[in-house]
C-alpha positions in Angstrom: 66.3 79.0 114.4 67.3 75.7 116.9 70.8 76.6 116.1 70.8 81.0 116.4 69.3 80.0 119.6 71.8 77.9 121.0 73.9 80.0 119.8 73.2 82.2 122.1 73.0 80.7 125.2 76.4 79.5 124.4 76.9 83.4 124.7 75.4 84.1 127.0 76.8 81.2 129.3 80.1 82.5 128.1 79.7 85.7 128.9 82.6 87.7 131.1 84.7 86.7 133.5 83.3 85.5 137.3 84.8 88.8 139.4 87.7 87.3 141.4 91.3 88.8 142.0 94.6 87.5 141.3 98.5 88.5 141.9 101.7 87.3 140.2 105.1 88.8 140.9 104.2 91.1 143.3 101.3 92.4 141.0 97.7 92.2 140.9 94.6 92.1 138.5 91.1 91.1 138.6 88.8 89.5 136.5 84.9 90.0 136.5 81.8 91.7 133.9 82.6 94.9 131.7 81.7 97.8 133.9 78.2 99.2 134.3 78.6 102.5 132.1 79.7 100.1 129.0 77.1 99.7 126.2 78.2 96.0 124.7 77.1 94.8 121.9 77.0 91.1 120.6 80.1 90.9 117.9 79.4 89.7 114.3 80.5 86.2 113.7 80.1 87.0 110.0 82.4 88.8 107.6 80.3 90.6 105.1 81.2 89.6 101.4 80.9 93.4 100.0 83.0 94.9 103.0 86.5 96.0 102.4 89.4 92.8 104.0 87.3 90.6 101.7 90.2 88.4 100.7 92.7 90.0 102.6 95.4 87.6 103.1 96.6 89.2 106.4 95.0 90.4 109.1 90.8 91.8 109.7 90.1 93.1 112.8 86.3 92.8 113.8 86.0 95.2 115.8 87.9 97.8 118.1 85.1 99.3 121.1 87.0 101.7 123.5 84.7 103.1 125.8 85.5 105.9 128.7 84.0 107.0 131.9 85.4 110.3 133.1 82.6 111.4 135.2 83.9 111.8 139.3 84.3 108.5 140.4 84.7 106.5 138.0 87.8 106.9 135.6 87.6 103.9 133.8 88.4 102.9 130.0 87.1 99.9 129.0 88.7 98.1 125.5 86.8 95.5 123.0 89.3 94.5 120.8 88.4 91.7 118.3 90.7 90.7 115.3 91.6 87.4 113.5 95.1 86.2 112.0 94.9 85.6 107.8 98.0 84.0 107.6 100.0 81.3 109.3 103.0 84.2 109.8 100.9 86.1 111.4 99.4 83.0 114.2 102.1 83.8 116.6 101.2 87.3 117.1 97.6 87.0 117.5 98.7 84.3 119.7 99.9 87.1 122.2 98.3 90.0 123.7 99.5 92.3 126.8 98.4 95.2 128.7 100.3 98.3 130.4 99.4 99.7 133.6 100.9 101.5 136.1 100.0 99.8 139.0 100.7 102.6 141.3 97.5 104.4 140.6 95.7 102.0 138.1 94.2 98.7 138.4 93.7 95.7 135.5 90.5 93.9 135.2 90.0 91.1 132.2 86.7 90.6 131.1 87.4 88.5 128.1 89.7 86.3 126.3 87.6 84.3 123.8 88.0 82.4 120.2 85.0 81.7 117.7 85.8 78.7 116.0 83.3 76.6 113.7 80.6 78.4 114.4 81.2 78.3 118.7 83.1 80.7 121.1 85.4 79.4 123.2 86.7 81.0 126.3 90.5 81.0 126.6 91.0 83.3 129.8 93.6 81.3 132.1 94.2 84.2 134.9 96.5 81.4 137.0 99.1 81.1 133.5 98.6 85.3 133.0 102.1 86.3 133.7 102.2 90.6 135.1 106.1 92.0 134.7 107.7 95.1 134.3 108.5 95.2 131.0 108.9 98.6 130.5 108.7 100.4 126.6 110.9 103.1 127.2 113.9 101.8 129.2 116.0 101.5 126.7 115.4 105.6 125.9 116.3 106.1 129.6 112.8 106.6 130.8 111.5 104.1 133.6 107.9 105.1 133.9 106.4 102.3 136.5 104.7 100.6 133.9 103.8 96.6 134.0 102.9 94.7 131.6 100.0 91.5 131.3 101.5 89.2 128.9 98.4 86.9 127.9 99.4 83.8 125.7 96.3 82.3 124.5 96.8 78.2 122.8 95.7 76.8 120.1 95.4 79.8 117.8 95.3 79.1 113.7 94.8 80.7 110.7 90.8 82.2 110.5 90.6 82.1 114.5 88.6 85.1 115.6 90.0 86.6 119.1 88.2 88.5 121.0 90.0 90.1 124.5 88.4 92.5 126.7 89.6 94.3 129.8 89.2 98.0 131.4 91.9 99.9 133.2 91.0 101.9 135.9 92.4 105.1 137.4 94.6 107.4 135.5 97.6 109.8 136.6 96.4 111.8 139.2 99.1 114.5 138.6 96.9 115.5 135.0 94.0 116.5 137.3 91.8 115.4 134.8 93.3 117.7 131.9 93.4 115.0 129.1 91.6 114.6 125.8 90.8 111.5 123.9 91.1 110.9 120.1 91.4 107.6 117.8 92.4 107.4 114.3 89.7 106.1 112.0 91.7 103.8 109.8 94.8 101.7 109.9 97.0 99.5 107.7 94.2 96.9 107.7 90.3 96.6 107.2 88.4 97.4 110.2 84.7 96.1 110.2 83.6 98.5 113.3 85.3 101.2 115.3 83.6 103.3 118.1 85.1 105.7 120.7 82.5 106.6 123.6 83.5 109.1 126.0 81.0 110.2 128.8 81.6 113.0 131.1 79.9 115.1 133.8 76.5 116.6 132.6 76.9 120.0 131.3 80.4 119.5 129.8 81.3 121.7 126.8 83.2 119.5 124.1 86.0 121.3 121.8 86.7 118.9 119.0 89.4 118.9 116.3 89.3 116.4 113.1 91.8 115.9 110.2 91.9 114.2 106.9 87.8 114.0 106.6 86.9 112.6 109.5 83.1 113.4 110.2 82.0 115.1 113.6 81.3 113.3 116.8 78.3 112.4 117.8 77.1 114.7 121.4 74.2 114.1 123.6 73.8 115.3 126.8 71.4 113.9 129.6 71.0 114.7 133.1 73.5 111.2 133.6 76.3 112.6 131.5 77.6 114.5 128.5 78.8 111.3 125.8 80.7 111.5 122.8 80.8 109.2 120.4 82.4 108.7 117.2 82.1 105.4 114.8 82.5 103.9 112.0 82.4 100.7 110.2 83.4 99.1 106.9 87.1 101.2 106.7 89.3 99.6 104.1 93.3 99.3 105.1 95.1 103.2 104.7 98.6 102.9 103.0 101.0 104.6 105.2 103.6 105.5 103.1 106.0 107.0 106.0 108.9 109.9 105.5 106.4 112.4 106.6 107.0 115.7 108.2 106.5 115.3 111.9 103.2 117.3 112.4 101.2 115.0 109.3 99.8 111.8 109.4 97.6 110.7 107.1 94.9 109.1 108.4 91.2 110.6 109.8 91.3 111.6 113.3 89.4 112.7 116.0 90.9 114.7 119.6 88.4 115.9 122.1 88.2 117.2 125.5 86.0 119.5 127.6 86.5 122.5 126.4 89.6 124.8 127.8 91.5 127.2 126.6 95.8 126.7 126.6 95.8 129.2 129.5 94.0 126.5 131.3 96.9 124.2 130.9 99.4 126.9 131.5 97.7 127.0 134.9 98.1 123.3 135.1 102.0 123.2 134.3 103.0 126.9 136.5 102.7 124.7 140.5 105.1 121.9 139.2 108.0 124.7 138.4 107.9 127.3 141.6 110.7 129.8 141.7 113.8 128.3 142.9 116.2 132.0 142.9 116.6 132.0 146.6 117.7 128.1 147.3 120.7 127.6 147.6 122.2 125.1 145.2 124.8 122.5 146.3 128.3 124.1 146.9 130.2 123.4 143.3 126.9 124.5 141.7 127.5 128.3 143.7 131.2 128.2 142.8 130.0 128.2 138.9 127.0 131.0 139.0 129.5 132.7 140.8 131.7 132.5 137.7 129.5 132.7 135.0 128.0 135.9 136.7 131.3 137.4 135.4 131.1 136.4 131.8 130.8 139.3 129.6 126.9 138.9 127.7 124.2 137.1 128.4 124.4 135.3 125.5 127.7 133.6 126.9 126.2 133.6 130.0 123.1 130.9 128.3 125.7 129.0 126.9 127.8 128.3 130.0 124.9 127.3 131.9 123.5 125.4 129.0 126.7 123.3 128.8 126.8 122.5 131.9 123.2 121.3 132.4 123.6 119.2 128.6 126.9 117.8 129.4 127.3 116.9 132.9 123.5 116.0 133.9 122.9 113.0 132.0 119.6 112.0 130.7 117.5 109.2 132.6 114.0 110.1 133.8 112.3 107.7 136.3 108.8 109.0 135.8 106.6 106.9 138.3 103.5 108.2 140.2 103.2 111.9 140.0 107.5 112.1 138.9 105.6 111.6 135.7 104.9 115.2 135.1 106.2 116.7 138.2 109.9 117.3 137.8 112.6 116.9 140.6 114.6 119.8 142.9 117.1 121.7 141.0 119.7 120.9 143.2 118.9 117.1 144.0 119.1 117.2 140.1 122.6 118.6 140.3 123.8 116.5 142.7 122.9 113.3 140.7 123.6 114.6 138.1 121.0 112.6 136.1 117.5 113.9 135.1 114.5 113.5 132.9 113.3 116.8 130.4 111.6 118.6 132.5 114.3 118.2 135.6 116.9 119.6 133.7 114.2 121.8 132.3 113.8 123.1 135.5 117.1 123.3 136.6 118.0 125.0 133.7 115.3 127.9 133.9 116.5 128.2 137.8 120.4 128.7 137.0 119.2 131.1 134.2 117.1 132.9 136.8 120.4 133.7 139.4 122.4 134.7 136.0 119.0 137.8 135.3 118.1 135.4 132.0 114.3 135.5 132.1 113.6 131.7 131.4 110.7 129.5 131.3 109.8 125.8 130.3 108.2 125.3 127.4 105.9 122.2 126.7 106.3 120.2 123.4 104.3 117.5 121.6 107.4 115.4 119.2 104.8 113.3 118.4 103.1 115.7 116.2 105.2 118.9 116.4 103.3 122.0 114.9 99.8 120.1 114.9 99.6 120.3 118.1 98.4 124.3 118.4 94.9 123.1 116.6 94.3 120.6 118.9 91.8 121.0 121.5 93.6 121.6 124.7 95.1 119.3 127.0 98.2 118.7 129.4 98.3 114.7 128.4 99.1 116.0 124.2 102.9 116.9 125.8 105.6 114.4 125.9 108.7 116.8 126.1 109.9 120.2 127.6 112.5 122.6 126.7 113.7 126.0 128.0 112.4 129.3 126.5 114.9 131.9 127.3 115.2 135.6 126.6 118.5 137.3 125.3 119.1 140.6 124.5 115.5 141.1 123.4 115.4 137.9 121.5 113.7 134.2 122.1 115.9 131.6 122.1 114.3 128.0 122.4 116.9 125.4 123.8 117.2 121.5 124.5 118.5 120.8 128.2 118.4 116.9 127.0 120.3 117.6 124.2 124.4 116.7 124.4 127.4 118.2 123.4 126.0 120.7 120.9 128.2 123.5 119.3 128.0 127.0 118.7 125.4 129.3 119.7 121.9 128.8 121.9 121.0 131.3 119.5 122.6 128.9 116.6 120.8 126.0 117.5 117.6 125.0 115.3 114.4 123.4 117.2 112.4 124.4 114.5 111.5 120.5 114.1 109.3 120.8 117.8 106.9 123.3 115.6 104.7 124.7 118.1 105.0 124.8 122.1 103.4 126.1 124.6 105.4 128.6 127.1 104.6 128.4 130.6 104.1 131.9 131.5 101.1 132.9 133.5 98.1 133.9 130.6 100.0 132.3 128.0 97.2 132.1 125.3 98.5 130.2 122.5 101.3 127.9 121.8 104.2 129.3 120.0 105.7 128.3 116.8 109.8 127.7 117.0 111.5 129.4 114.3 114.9 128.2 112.1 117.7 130.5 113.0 118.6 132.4 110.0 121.7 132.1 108.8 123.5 129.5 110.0 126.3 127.3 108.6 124.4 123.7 108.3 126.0 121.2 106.1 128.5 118.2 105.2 131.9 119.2 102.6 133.4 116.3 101.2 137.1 116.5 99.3 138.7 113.3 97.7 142.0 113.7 96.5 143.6 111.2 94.4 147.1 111.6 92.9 149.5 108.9 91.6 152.4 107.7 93.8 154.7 105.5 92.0 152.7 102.2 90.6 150.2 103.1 93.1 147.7 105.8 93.9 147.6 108.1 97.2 143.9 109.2 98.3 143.4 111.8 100.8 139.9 113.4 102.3 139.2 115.7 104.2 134.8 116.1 105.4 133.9 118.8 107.2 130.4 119.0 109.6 128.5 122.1 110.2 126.2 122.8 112.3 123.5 120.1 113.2 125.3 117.7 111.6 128.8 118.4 113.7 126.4 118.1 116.4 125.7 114.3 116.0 129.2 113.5 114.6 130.1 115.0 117.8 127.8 112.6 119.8 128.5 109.7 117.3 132.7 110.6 118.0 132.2 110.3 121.7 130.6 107.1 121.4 133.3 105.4 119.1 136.7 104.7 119.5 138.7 106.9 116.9 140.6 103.3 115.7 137.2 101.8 115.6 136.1 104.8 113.0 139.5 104.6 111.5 139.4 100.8 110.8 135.4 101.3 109.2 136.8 104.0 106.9 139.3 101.7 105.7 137.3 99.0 105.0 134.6 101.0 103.1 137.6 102.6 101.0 139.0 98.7 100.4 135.5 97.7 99.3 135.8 100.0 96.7 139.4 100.1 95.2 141.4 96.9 96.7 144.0 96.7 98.7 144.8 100.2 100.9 147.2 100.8 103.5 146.2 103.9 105.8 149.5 105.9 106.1 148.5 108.7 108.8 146.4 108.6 111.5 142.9 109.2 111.4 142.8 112.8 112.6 139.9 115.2 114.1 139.5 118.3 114.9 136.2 119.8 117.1 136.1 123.7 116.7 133.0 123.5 119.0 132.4 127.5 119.3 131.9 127.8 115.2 130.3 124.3 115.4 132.6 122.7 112.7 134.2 119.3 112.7 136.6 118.3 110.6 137.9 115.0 109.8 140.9 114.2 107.5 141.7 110.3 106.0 145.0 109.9 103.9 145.2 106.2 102.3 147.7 104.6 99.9 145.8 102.3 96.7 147.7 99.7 95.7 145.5 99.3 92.5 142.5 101.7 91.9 142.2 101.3 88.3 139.9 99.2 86.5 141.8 98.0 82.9 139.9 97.0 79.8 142.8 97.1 77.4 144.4 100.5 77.5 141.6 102.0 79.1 142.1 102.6 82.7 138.8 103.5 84.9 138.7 105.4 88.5 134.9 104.8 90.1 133.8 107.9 92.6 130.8 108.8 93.8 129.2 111.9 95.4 128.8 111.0 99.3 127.8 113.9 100.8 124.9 114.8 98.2 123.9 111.2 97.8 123.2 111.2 101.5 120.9 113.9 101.0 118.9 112.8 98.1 117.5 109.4 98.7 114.5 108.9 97.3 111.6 108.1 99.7 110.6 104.3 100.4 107.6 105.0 99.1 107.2 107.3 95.7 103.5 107.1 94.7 102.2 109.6 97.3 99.5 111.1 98.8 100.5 113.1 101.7 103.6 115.5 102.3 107.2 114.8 101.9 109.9 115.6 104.7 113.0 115.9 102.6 115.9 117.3 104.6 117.7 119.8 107.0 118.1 122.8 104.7 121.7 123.4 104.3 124.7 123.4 102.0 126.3 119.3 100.8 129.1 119.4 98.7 131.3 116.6 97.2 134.3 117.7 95.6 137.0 115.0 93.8 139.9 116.2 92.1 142.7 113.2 90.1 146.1 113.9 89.2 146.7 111.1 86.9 150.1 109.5 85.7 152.0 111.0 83.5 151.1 110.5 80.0 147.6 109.6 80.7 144.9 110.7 78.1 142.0 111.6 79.7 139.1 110.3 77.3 136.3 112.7 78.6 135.4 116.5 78.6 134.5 119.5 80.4 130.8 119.0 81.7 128.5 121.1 83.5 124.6 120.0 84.6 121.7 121.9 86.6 118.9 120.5 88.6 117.1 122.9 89.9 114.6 121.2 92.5 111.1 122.9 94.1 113.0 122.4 97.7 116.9 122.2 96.3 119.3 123.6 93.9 122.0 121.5 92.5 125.1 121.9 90.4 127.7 119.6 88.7 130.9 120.5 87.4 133.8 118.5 85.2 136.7 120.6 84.7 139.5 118.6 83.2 142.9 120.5 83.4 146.0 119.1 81.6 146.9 116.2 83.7 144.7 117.0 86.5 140.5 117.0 87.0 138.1 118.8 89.3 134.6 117.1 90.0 132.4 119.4 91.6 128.4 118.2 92.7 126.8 121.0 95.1 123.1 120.4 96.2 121.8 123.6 98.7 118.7 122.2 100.3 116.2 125.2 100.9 113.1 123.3 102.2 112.8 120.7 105.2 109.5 119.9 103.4 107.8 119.3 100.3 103.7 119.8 99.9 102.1 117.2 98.5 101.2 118.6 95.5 105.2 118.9 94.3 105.8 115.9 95.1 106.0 114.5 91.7 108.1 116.9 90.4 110.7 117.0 93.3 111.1 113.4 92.9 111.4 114.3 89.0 114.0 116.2 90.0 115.9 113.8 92.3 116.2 111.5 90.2 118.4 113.4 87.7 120.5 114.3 90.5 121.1 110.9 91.5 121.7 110.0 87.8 124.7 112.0 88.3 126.1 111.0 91.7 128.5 108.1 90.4 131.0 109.1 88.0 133.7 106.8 86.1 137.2 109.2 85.3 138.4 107.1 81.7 141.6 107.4 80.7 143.8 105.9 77.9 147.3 104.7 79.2 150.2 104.7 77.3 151.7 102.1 75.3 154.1 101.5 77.1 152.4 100.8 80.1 150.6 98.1 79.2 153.5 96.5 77.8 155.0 97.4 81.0 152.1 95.0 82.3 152.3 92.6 79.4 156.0 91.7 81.1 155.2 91.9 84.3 153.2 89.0 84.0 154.6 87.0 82.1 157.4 86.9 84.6 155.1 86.2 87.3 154.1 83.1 85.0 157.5 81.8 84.4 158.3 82.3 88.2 155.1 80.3 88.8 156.2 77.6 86.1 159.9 77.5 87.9 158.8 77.3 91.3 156.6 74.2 90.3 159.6 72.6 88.9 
């Protein structure tokens, strides 16, 4: 009992941080007690034997509290985060800890950075050595959003330390106007000894709720203080992610609520950031070309021009501080940057569709979650992305501003991936699922062509891209220099068969309107073959349908599968042997037929001469959980098939032929040593 007690006045003299502010480079935070709203709760300083993370050999984390305030006035989310390092690999992380905030409308307070240790906490919050930078996430995907980061080190940190760090951030975007939700998955990849998410909000306020994957309800109260929500749990054993999922699953339980709204609410959020621009005028050049698109024939040609111009010539960078972070910039300052985030080209987009007569409207989309997103409960902070919806000729077209140097039609191109969106149109009701286009060429042709030259062997190929795909090996090709490409195909075809001398050029051709890109390789193999005796081997393999087919990192599944873009792959070798060559295998023919593919192999030896044919048509991007097992059944005989070995006997002569050859290498060795 002497020692529970001293326990906790140790605790208690702990306790948080003594309220004082500090700045470092030109940033600021404050340290000081948890705020008054938070319900704390004295952590367990013991692991329970029969709780799941028993013996993990990794990581436990204790505890993860996140508790919110959104009643006016406050805006506040306090974080308890409490976990402990398992292994000596894993030290250095748990030895480091930072925060983001935007310090434009949200300030930092540390309440705690403590480690229990025999039996004792120990506080380890240094705010003088706490270093604030901008260390922004998403630079590198052209996105500077104004967020800093607290990098906390905290010393001395081994294997079985428990750390415990507390802070709230307070404020949030003003530009959401308070349409946001909160949610919180309710497992992770390690065992979690107790999870809560508290939410309070104005007395009175209606709660729409969505759950997956078993997750129970949330608890509601209301009192005349506030309406709290509260969802918790305890005891969760690690969850397996086992990845190569279709965008809209994940796989562990989740909760998402907000007040409840209705997606016309957030419609009438999103309509004041894009007002009609059709009477401003645009900078000069921008004129000259609505001027001469106004004369194109359709308005089908008429999207596309404008489209083009808007992917091509506006490059991608948002800076999405403050307000920019939702709130999207002046067509025409856009224009005459020519840089922009989604939603400015978005918008400047929907305003040069608007002077062509294209009824046009930007569209909000969640990539995070794609299609899921239309049972959440409502919000404007579930968006991350915006396109253009556009009507033509009757139709809806959905289209990518940020997207470069695509082919083909607007009406060609497939968002389908973005599932469900929500239009901004005045009483939009619901978000709107993005179709596949029917029809459209989408694939990747392969022909290898090897035919003897003299003693040696002359390869030629010739891939072709369709659709989607000629759409990134358009992006990759404007990336790369063509002898850089050039010089990488050679080496992956001297990897396989030896010495090769390229005797063309690399060539490539774009035929950007039908969205096709062709390249064509011509190569001369010194020595291809492999010999055992008088049997002379060529190696090949199916590249195009190989690509397609990999099996998933993980095969033992529980969840969905996303397999691939629907389309047509097809590998397709012909050999002209030497003359006199026996070829020492026979016509073949094999069919796989998958629950999301079809495939086809066909041998066809001709006197002479042999056609390998392997033809997979994907019809599904996705595979329910449920066929799993026999998909991969199914893959797996494909791939048995993908690498093929042409045999062929060689003449007697021939290896005589070889017989002297090297023996008059040895003597010339043997003369030249003399």
């Amino acid at each position: 009992m002497r020692f529970i007690l001293a326990l906790f006045a140790c605790l208690l003299a702990l306790g948080p941080a003594r309220a004082e502010d500090f700045s470092n480079g030109g940033f600021s935070f404050s340290t000081g007690p948890a705020p008054a709203f938070v319900v704390e709760r004295a952590p367990q300083t013991t692991w329970p034997a029969d709780a799941p993370g028993t013996n993990d050999g990794q990581w436990r984390y204790w505890r993860f509290d996140r508790q919110v305030d959104r009643r006016p006035g406050q805006d506040i989310a306090y974080t308890d985060y409490i976990y402990e390092p398992r292994s000596q690999g894993n030290v250095g992380e748990a030895g480091r800890f930072d925060v983001q905030f935007n310090p434009e409308y949200q300030k930092l307070v540390l309440h705690r950075v403590e480690l229990f240790r025999n039996g004792h906490w120990q506080s380890r919050l240094k705010p003088g050595e706490i270093t604030i930078a901008r260390r922004e996430q998403q630079f590198e995907q052209e996105i500077s959003d104004g967020t800093v980061t607290a990098l906390i080190v905290i010393e001395d940190v081994r294997v079985g330390d428990v750390i415990r760090i507390s802070f709230s951030v307070i404020g949030s975007n003003p530009i959401l106007a308070g349409q946001t939700s909160e949610q919180t998955r309710l497992s992770i990849g390690h065992p979690i000894l107790d999870l809560r998410l508290r939410t309070l909000y104005p007395p009175g306020t209606a709660i729409r709720v969505h759950r997956e994957n078993g997750a129970p309800e949330p608890a509601i109260t209301n009192t005349a203080a506030a309406t709290q929500v509260e969802i918790a749990a305890s005891r969760i054993d690690r969850l397996q992610d086992e990845g190569d999922y279709p965008v809209w699953y994940q796989p562990h339980p989740l909760v998402q609520f907000a007040p409840r709204r209705t997606w016309t609410d957030v419609v009438a959020w999103a309509l004041p950031l894009y007002p009609d621009r059709g009477t401003v005028t645009l900078p000069d050049d921008l004129e000259l070309r609505i001027t001469q698109w106004k004369q194109l024939p359709t308005a089908g040609a008429k999207l596309k021009a404008a489209l083009r111009a808007v992917q091509d010539e506006v490059r991608y960078f948002g800076v999405e501080t403050g307000t920019s972070s939702h709130r999207p910039r002046e067509p025409a300052l856009v224009w005459q940057r020519h840089y922009g985030d989604c939603k400015d080209k978005a918008w400047l987009l929907v305003t040069l569709l608007g002077r062509l007569g294209i009824q046009a409207v930007p569209a909000l989309v969640d990539t995070e979650r794609g299609r899921a997103v239309g049972n959440y409960a409502p919000a404007a902070d579930l968006f991350n992305h915006v396109i253009v919806r556009a009507v033509v000729d009757g139709g809806t077209v959905f289209v990518d501003p940020t997207l470069r140097l695509q082919g083909g039609t607007p009406q060609q191109g497939d968002l389908s991936s973005y599932g469900n969106v929500l239009p901004v149109i005045a009483g939009q009701e619901g978000t709107e699922a993005i179709l596949p286009p029917k029809q459209v060429a989408t694939g990747i042709e392969t022909h290898e062509h090897f035919s003897a030259e003299g003693d040696k062997v002359r390869l030629t190929v010739q891939t072709e891209y369709r659709g989607m795909y000629a759409d990134r090996e358009r992006q990759r090709l404007d990336q790369e220099r063509i002898e850089d490409r050039a010089r990488r195909y050679r080496e992956y075809y001297g990897k396989r068969y030896g010495t090769v001398d390229s005797s063309n050029p690399l060539a490539v051709e774009d035929d950007r309107d039908n969205n096709l890109i062709t390249i064509r390789e011509s190569y001369l193999l010194a020595s291809p073959w492999k010999a055992d005796g008088s049997m002379r081997t060529l190696g090949v393999d199916a590249g195009a349908v190989d690509g397609v087919s990999t099996l998933p990192a993980r095969t033992e599944r529980q969840g969905p599968l996303d397999f691939a873009i629907p389309g047509r792959y097809l590998d397709e070798v012909t050999v002209s042997a030497p003359n006199g060559w026996i070829a020492r295998f026979e016509q073949e023919e094999k069919r796989v037929d998958g629950v999301a593919f079809s495939y086809r192999r066909v041998l066809d030896p001709e006197a002479g001469r042999v056609r390998l044919v392997s033809e997979m048509t994907v019809s599904a991007r996705e595979v329910g959980q449920s066929e799993v097992p026999a998909h991969l059944a199914a893959l797996r005989q494909v791939r048995d098939t993908l690498h093929t070995g042409f045999v062929y006997r060689a003449p007697a002569s021939v290896d005589a032929a070889r017989r002297e050859e090297r023996l008059q290498n040895l003597l010339r060795d043997v003369m030249e040593d003399h």
